[in-house]
VMD Tcl script that builds the backbone (N, CA, C; Angstrom):
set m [mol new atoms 435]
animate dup $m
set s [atomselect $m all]
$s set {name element resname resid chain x y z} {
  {N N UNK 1 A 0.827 -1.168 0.000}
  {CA C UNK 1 A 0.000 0.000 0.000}
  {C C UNK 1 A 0.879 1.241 0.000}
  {N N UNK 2 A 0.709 2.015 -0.678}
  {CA C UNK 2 A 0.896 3.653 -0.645}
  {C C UNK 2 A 0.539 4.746 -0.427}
  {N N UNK 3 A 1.066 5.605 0.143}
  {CA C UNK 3 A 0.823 6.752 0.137}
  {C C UNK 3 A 0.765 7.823 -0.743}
  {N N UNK 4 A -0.427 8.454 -0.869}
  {CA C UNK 4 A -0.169 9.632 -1.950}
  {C C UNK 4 A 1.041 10.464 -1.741}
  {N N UNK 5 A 1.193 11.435 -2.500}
  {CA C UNK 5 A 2.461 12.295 -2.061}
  {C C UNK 5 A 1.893 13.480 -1.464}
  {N N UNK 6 A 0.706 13.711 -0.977}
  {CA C UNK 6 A 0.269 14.607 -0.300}
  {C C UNK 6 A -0.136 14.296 1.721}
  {N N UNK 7 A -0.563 12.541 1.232}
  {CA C UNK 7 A -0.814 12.282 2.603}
  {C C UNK 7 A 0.152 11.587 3.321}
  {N N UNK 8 A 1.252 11.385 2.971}
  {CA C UNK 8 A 2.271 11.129 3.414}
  {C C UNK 8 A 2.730 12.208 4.285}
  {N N UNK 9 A 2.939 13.259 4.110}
  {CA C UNK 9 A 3.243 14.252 4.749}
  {C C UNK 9 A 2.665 14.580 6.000}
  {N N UNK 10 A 1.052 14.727 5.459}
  {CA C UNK 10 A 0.153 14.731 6.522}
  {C C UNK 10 A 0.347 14.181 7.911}
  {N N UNK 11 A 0.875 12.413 7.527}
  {CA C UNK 11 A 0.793 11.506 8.456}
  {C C UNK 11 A 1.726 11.723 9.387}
  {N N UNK 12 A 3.072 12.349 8.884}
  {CA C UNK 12 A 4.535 12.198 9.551}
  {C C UNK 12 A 3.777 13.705 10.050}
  {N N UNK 13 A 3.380 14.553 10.162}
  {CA C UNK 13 A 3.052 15.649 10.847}
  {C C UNK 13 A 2.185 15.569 11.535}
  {N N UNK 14 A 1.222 14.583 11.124}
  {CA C UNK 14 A 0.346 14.271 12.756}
  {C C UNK 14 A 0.921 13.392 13.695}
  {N N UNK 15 A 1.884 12.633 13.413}
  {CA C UNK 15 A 2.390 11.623 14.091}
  {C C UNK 15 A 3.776 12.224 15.227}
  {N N UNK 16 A 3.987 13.544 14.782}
  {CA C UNK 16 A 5.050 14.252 15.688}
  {C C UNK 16 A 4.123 15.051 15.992}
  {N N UNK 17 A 2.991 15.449 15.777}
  {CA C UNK 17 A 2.967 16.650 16.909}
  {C C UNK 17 A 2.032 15.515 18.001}
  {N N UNK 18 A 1.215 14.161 17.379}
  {CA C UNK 18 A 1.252 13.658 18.612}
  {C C UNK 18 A 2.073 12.802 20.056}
  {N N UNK 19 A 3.125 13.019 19.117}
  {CA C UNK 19 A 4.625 12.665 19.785}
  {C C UNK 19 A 4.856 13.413 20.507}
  {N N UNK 20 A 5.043 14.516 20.267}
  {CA C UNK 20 A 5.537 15.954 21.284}
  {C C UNK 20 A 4.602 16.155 21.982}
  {N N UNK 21 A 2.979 15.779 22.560}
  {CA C UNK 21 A 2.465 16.199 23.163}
  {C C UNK 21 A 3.378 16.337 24.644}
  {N N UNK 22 A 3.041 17.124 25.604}
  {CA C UNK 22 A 3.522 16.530 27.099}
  {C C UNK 22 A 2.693 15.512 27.745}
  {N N UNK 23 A 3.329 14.557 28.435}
  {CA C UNK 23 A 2.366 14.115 29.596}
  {C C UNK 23 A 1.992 14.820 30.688}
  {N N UNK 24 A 0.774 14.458 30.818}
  {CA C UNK 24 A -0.429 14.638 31.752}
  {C C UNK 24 A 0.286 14.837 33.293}
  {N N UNK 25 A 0.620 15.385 33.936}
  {CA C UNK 25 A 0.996 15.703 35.027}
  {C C UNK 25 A 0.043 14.875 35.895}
  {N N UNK 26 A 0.730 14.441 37.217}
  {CA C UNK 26 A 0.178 13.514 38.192}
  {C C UNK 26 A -0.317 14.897 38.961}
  {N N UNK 27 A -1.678 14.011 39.195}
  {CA C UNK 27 A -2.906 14.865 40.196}
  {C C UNK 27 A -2.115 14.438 41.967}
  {N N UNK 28 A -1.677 15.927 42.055}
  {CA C UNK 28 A -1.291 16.171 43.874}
  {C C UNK 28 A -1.898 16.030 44.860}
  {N N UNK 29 A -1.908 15.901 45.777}
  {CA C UNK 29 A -2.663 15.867 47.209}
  {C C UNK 29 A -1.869 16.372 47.885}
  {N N UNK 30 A -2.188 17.448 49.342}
  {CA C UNK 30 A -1.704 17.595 49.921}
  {C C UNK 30 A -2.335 16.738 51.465}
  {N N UNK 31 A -1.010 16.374 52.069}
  {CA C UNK 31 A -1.510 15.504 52.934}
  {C C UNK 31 A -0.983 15.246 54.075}
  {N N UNK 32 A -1.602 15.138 55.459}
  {CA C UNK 32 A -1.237 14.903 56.486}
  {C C UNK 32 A -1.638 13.273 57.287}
  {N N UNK 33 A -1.124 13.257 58.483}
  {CA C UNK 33 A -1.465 12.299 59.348}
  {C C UNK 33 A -2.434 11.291 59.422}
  {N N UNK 34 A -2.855 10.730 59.274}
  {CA C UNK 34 A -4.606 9.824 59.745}
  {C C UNK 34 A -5.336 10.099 61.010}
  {N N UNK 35 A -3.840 10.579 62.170}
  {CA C UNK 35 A -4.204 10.828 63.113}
  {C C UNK 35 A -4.407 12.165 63.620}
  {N N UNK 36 A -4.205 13.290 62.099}
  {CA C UNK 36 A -4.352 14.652 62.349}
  {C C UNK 36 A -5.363 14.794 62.662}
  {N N UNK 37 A -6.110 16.134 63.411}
  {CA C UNK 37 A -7.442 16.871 63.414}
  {C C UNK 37 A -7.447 16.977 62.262}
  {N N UNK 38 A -7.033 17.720 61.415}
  {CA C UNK 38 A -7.462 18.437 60.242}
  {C C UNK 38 A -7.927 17.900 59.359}
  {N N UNK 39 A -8.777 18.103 58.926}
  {CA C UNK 39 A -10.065 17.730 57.934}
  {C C UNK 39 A -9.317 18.215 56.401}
  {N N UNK 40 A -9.130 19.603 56.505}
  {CA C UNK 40 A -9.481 20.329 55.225}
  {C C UNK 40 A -8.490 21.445 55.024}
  {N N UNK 41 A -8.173 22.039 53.934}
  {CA C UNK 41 A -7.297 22.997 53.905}
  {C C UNK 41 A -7.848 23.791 52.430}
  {N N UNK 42 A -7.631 24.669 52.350}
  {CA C UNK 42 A -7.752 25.680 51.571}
  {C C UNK 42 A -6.161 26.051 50.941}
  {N N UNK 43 A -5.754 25.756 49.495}
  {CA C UNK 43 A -4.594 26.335 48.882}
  {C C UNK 43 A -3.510 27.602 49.653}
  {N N UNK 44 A -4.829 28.730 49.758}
  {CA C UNK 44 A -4.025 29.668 50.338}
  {C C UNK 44 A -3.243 29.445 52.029}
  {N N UNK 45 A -4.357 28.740 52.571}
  {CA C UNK 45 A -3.524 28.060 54.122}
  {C C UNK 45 A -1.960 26.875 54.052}
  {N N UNK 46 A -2.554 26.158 52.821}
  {CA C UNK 46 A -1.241 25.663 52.286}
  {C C UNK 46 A -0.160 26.470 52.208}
  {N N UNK 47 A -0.219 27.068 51.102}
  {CA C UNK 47 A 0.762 28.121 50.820}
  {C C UNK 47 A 1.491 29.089 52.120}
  {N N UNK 48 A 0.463 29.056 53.100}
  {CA C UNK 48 A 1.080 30.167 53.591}
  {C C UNK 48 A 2.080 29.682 55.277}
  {N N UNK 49 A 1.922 28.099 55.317}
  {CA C UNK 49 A 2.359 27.072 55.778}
  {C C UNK 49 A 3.575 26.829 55.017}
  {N N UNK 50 A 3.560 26.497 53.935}
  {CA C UNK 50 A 4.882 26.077 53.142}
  {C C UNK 50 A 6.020 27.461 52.987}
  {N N UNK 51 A 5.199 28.245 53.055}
  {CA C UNK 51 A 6.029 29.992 53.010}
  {C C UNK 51 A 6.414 30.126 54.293}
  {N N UNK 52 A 6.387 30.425 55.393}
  {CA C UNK 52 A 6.731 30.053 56.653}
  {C C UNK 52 A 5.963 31.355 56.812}
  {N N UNK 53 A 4.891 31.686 56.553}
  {CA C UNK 53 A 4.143 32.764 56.738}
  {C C UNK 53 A 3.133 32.263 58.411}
  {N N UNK 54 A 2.815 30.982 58.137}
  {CA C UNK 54 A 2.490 30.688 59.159}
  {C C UNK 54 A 2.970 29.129 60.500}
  {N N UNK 55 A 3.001 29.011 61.225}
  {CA C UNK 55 A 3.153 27.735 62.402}
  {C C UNK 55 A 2.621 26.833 62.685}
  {N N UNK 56 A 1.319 27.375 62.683}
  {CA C UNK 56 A -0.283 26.545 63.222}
  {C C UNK 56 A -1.136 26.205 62.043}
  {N N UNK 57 A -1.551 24.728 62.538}
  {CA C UNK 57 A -2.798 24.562 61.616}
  {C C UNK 57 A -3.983 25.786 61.889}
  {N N UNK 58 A -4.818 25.615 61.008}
  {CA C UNK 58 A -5.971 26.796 61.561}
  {C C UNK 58 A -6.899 26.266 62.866}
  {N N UNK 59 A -6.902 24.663 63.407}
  {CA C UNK 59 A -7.360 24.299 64.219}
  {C C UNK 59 A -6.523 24.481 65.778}
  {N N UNK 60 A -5.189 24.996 65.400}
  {CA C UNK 60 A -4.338 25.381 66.184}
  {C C UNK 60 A -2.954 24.608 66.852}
  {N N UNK 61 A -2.502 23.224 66.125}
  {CA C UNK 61 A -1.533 22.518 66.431}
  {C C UNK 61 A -0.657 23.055 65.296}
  {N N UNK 62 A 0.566 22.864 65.895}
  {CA C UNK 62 A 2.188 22.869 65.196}
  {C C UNK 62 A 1.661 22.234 63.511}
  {N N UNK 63 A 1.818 23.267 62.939}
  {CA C UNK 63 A 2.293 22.567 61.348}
  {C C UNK 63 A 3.802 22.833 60.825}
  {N N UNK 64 A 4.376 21.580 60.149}
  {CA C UNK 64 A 5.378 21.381 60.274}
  {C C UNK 64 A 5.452 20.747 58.581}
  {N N UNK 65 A 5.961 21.633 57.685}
  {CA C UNK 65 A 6.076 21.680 56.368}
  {C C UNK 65 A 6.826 20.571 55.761}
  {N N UNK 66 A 6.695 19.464 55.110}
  {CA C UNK 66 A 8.153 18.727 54.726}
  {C C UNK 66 A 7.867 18.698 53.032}
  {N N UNK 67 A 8.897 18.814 52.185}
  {CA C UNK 67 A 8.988 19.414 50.914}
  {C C UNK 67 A 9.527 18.225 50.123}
  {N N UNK 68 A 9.099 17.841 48.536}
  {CA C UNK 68 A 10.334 17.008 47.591}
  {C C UNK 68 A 10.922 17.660 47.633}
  {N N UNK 69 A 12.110 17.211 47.206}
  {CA C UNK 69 A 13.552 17.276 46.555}
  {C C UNK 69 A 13.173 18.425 45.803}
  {N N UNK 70 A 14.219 19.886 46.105}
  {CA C UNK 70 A 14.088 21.147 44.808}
  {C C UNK 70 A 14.755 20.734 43.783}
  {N N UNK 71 A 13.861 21.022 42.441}
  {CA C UNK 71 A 14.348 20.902 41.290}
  {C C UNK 71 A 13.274 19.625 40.743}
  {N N UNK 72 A 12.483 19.175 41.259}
  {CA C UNK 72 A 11.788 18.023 40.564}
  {C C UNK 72 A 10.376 18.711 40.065}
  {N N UNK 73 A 10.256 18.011 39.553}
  {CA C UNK 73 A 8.479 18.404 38.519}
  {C C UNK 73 A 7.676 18.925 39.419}
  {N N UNK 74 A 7.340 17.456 40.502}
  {CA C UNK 74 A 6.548 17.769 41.739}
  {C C UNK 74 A 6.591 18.662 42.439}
  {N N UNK 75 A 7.732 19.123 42.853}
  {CA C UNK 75 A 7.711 20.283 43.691}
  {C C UNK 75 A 7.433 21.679 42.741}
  {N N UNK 76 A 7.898 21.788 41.760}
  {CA C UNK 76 A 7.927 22.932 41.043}
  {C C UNK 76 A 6.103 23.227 40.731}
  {N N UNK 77 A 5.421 22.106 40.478}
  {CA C UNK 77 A 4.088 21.660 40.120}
  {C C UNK 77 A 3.526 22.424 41.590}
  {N N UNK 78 A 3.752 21.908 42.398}
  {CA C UNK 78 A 3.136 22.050 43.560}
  {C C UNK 78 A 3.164 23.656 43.732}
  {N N UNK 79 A 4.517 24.553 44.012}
  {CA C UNK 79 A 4.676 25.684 44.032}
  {C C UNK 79 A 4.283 26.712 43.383}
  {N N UNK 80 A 3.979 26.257 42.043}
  {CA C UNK 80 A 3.597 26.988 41.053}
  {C C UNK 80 A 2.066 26.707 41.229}
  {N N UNK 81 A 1.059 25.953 41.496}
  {CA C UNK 81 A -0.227 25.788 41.499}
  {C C UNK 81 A -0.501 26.423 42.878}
  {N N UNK 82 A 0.220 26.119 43.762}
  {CA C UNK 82 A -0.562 26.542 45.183}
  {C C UNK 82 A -0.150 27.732 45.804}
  {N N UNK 83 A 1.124 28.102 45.506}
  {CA C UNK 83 A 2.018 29.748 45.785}
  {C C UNK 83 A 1.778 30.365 44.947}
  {N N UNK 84 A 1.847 29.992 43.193}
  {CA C UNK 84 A 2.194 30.423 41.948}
  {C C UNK 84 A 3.449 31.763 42.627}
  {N N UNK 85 A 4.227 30.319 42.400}
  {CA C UNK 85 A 6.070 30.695 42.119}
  {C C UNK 85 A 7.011 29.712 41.695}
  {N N UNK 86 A 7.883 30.322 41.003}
  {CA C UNK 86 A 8.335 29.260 40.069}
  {C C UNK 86 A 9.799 28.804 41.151}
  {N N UNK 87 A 10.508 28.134 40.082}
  {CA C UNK 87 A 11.507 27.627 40.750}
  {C C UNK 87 A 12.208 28.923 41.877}
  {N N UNK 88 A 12.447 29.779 40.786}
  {CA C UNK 88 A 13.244 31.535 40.583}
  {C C UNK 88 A 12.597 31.931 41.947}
  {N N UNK 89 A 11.593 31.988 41.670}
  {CA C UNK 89 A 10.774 33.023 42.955}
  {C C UNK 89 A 11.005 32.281 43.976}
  {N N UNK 90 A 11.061 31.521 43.721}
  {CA C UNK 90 A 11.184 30.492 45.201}
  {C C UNK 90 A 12.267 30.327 46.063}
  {N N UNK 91 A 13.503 30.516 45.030}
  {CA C UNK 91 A 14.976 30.541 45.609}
  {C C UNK 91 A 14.779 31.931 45.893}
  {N N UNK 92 A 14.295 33.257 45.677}
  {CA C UNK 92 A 14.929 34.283 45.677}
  {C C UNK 92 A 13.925 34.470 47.294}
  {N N UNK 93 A 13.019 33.781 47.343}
  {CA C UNK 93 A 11.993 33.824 48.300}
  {C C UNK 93 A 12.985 33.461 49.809}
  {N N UNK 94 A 13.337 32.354 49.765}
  {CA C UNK 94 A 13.917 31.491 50.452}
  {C C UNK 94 A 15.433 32.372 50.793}
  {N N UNK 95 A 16.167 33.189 50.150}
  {CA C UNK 95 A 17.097 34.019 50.107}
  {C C UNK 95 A 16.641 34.939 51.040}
  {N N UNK 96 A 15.738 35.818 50.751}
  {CA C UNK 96 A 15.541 36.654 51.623}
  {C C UNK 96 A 14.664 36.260 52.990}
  {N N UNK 97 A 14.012 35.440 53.179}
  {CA C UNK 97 A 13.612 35.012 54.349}
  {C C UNK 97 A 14.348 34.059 55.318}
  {N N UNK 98 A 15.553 33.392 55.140}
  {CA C UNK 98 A 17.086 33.249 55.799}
  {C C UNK 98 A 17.546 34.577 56.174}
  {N N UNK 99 A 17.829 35.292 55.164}
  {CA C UNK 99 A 18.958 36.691 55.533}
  {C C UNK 99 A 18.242 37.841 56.168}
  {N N UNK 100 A 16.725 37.576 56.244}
  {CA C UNK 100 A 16.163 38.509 57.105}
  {C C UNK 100 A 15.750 37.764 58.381}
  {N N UNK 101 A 16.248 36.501 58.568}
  {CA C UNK 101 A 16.209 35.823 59.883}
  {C C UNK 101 A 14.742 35.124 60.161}
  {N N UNK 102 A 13.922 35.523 59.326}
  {CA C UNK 102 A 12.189 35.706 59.806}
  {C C UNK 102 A 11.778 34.111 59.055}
  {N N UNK 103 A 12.884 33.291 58.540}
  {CA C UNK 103 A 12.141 31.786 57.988}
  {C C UNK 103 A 13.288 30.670 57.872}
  {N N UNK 104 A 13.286 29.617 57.752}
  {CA C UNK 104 A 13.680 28.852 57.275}
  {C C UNK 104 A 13.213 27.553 56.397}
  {N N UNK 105 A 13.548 27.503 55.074}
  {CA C UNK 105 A 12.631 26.522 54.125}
  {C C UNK 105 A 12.348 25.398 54.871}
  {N N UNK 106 A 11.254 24.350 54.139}
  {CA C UNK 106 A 11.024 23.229 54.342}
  {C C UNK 106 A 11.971 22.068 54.639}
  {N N UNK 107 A 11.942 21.291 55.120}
  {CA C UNK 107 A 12.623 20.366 55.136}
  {C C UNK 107 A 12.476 19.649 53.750}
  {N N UNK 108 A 13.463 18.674 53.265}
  {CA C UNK 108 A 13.474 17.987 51.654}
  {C C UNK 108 A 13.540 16.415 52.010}
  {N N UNK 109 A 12.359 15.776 51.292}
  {CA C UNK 109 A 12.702 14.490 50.944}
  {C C UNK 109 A 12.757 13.873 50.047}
  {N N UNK 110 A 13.235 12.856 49.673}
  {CA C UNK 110 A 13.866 12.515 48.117}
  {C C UNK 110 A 12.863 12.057 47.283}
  {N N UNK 111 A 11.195 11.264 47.760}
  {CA C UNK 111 A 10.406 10.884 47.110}
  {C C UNK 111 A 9.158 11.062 47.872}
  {N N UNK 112 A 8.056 10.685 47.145}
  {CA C UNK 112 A 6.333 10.696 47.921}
  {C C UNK 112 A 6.370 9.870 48.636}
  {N N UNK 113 A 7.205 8.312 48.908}
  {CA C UNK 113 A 6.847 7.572 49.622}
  {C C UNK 113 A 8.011 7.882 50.838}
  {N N UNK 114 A 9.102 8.578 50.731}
  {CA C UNK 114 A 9.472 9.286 52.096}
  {C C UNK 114 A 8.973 10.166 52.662}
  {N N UNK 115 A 8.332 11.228 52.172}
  {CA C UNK 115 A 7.543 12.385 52.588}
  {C C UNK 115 A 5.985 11.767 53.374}
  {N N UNK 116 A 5.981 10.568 52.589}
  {CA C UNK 116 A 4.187 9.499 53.082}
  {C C UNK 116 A 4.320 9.393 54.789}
  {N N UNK 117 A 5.688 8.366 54.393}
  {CA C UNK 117 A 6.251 8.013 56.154}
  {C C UNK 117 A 6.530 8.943 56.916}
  {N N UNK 118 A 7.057 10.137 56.645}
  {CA C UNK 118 A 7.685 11.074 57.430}
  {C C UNK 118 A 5.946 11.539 58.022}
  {N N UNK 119 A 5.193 11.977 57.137}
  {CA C UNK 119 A 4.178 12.868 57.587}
  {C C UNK 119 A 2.944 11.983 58.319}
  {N N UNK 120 A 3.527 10.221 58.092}
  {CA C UNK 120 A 2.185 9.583 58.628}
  {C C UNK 120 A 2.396 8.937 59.775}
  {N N UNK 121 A 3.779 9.204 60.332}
  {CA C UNK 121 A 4.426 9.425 61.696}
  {C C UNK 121 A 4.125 10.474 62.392}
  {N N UNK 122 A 3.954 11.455 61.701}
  {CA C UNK 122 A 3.823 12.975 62.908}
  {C C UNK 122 A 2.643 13.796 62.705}
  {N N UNK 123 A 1.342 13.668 63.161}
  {CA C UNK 123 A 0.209 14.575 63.294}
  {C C UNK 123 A 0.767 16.223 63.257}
  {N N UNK 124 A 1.718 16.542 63.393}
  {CA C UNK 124 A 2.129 17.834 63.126}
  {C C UNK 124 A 2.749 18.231 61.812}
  {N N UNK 125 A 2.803 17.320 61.051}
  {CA C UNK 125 A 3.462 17.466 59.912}
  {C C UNK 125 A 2.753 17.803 58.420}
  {N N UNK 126 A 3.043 18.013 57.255}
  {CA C UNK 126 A 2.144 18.188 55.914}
  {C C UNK 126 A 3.377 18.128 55.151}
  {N N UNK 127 A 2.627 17.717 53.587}
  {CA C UNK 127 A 3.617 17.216 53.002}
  {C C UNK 127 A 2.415 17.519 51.566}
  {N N UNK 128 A 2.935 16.747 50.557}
  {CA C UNK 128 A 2.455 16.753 49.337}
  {C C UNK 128 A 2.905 15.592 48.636}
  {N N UNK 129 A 2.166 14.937 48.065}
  {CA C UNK 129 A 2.443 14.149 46.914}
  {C C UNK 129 A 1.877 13.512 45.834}
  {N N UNK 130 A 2.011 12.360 44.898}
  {CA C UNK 130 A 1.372 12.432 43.553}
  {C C UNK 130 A 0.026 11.630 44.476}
  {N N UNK 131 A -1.076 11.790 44.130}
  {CA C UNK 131 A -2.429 11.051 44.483}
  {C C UNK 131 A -2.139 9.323 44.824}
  {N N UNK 132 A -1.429 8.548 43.422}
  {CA C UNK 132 A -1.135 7.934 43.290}
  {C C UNK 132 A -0.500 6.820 44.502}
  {N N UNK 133 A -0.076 7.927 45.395}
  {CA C UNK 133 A 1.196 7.676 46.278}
  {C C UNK 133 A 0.221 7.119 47.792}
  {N N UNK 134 A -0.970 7.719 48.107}
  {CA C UNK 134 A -1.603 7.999 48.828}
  {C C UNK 134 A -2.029 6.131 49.486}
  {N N UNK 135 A -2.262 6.313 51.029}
  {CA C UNK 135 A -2.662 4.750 51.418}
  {C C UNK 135 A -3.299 5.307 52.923}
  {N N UNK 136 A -3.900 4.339 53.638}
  {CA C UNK 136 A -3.922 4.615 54.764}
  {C C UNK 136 A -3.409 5.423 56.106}
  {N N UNK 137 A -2.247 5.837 56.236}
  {CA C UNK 137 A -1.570 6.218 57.019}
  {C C UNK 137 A -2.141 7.528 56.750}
  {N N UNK 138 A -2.255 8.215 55.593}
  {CA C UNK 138 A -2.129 9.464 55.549}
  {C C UNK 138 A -3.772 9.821 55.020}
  {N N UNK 139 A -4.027 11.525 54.869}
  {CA C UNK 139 A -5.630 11.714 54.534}
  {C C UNK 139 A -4.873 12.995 54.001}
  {N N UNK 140 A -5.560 13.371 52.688}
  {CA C UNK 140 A -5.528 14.481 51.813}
  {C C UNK 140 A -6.582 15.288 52.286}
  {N N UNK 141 A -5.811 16.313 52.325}
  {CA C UNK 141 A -6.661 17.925 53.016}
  {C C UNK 141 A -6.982 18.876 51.805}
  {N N UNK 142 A -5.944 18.591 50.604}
  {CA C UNK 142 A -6.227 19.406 49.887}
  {C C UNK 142 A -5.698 18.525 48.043}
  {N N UNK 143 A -6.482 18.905 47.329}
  {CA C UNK 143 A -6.372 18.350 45.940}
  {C C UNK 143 A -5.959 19.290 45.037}
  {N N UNK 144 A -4.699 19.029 44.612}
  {CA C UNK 144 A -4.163 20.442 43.935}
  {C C UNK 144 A -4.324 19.888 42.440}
  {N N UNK 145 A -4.761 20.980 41.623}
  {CA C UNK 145 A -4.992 21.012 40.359}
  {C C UNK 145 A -4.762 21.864 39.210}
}
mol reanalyze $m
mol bondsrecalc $m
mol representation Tube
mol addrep $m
């Protein structure tokens, strides 16, 4: 079988731009304890937890931020949907809230299923990771999208 000399072309040009599409980014959760109070969170309470803007859950216990690895999809995904700040803003963020004494970043872990354990050990803790990642130990407060 052959191709005309018109749809030949066609084909190799639909066939790369459905090549180049991107993949679908993994749907986030943000997530704490099983044994947390907290029910529920609102993006901006996220954010302002992961910014060291705030300490306390809004129900009033220690929140205690733990972060992926900087430089991965996930985290950049996460920052950019729930802060909207990119990598840039984020280092320059983190720069000045060290040198003005008033923060210190998140703690870093290398994957979702270290960040799972870390946060489904400590009712004071929050974390983020792909949906995917999610099991018993832990309960999603917030669904980032």
């Amino acid at each position: 079988m052959r191709l005309s000399k018109l749809a030949a072309p066609l084909l190799i040009t639909a066939l790369s731009a459905a090549l180049s599409v991107p993949a679908v980014a993994a749907e986030l959760v943000v997530i704490v304890s099983s044994r947390s109070p907290v029910a529920q969170l609102r993006a901006e309470q996220v954010a302002d937890i992961f910014l060291a803007e705030v300490a306390r859950f809004p129900e009033g216990g220690e929140a205690v931020a733990i972060d992926q690895a900087i430089n991965t999809p996930l985290r950049n995904e996460f920052y950019s949907k729930v802060a909207a700040k990119s990598p840039a803003l984020m280092k320059a963020y983190w720069t000045k809230m060290i040198f003005t004494g008033r923060g210190q970043p998140p703690r870093e872990m290398g994957s979702s299923a270290a960040v799972r354990k870390l946060v489904a050990d400590n009712p004071n803790m929050i974390g983020y990771i792909e949906r995917g990642a999610l099991d018993a130990s832990v309960k999603p407060v917030l669904v980032v999208h």
